[in-house]
C-alpha positions in Angstrom: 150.3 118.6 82.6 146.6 119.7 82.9 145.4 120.4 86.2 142.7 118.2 87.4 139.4 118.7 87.1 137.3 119.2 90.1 133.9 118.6 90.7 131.4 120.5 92.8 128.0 119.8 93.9 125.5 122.4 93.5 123.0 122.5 96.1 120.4 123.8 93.7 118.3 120.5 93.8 119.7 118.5 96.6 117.4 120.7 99.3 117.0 123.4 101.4 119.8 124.5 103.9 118.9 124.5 107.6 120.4 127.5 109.9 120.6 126.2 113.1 119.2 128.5 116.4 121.3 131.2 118.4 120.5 128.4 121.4 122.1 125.6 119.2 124.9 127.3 118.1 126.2 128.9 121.5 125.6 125.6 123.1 127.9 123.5 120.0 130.4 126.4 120.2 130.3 126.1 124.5 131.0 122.4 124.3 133.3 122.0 121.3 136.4 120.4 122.8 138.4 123.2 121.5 136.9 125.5 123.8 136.5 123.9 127.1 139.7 125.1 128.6 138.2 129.1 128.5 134.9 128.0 129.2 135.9 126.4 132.5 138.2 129.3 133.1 135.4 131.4 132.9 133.2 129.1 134.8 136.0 128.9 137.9 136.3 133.0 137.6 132.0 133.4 138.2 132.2 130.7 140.6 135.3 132.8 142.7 133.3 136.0 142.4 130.1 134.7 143.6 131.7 133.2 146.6 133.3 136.1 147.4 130.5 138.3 147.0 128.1 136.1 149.3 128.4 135.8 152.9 130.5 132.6 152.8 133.2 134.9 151.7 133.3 136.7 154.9 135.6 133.2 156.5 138.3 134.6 154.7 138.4 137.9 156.7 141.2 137.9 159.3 139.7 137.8 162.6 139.2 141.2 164.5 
C-alpha cells in the first residue's frame, strides 16, 4: 500500500508572519489555564513575604 500523500501549505504567498511582543507573550503564557496553578503559587508566596516583611507582620510576634 502507498503511503498517503500529504499536503502542505507554503506560506510563501499567503503573507507575512506576525511575532507577537515580549508583553504579549508573557501575559498568554501567565494566563494559559495550564499554568495558573504555579502562577498563583507564586502569587500566594510574594503575597506571604510581603506581609511578613511589612509591619503588619509584627501581630504574629509572641507578646513580650
Amino acid at each position: 500500500m502507498p503511503p498517503k500523500r500529504v499536503i502542505a501549505e507554503r506560506g510563501y504567498g499567503s503573507g507575512k508572519r506576525i511575532e507577537k511582543s515580549y508583553f504579549s507573550s508573557t501575559y498568554e503564557t501567565l494566563t494559559s489555564p495550564e499554568n495558573s496553578a504555579m502562577v498563583k503559587a507564586i502569587a500566594a508566596f510574594g503575597v506571604g513575604v510581603a506581609f511578613l516583611s511589612s509591619s503588619f507582620g509584627e501581630f504574629l510576634l509572641p507578646p513580650q
